[in-house]
N, C-alpha and C positions, 0 to 999 in steps of 0.2 A: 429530476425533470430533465427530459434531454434526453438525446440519444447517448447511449455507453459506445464506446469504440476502445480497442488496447491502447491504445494512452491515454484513455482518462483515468487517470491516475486519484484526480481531487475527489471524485464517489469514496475511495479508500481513505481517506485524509477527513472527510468530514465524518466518516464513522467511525472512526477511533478517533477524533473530540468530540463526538455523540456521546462515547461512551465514559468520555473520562470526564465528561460532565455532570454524567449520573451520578459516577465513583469517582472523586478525587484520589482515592487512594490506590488508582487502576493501576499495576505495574508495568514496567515495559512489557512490551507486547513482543514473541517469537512469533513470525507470520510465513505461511507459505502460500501458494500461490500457483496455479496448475495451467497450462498454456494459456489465455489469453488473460487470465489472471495474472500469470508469472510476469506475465511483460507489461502490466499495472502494477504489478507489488515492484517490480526493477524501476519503474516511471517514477514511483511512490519514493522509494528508496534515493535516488540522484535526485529530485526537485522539488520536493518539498520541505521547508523550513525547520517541521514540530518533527522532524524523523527523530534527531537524537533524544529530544527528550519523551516521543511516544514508543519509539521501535528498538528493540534490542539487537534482533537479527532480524533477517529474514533471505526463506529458499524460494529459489524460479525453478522448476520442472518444467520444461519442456517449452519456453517459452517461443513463442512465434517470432525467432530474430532473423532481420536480413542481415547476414556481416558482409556483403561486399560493398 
């Protein structure tokens, strides 16, 4: 519910404990993530608590960053 914007980050966070509540036995997850994704799965990655024990790795392609 809500609007998605590239940092909302918790839409990805509540689906992978969507999923691993189905499967307890869900292993970590490799995730990538393609521009405005990327820069949610990078959100995902630095601020969320469950990353180590849900996420193993994960790639940003082409993610929408401002670096100055």
């Amino acid at each position: 519910r809500g609007h998605t914007h590239a940092g909302r980050w918790t839409d990805l966070a509540e689906v992978i404990e969507g999923l691993a509540t189905r499967d307890p036995s869900l292993p970590k997850l490799a995730m990538v993530g393609f521009s405005m994704g990327g820069n949610q799965l990078l959100k995902l990655l630095g601020c969320w608590n469950g990353t180590a024990e849900r996420v193993e790795r994960g790639i940003a392609v082409a993610p929408p960053l401002k670096l100055a």
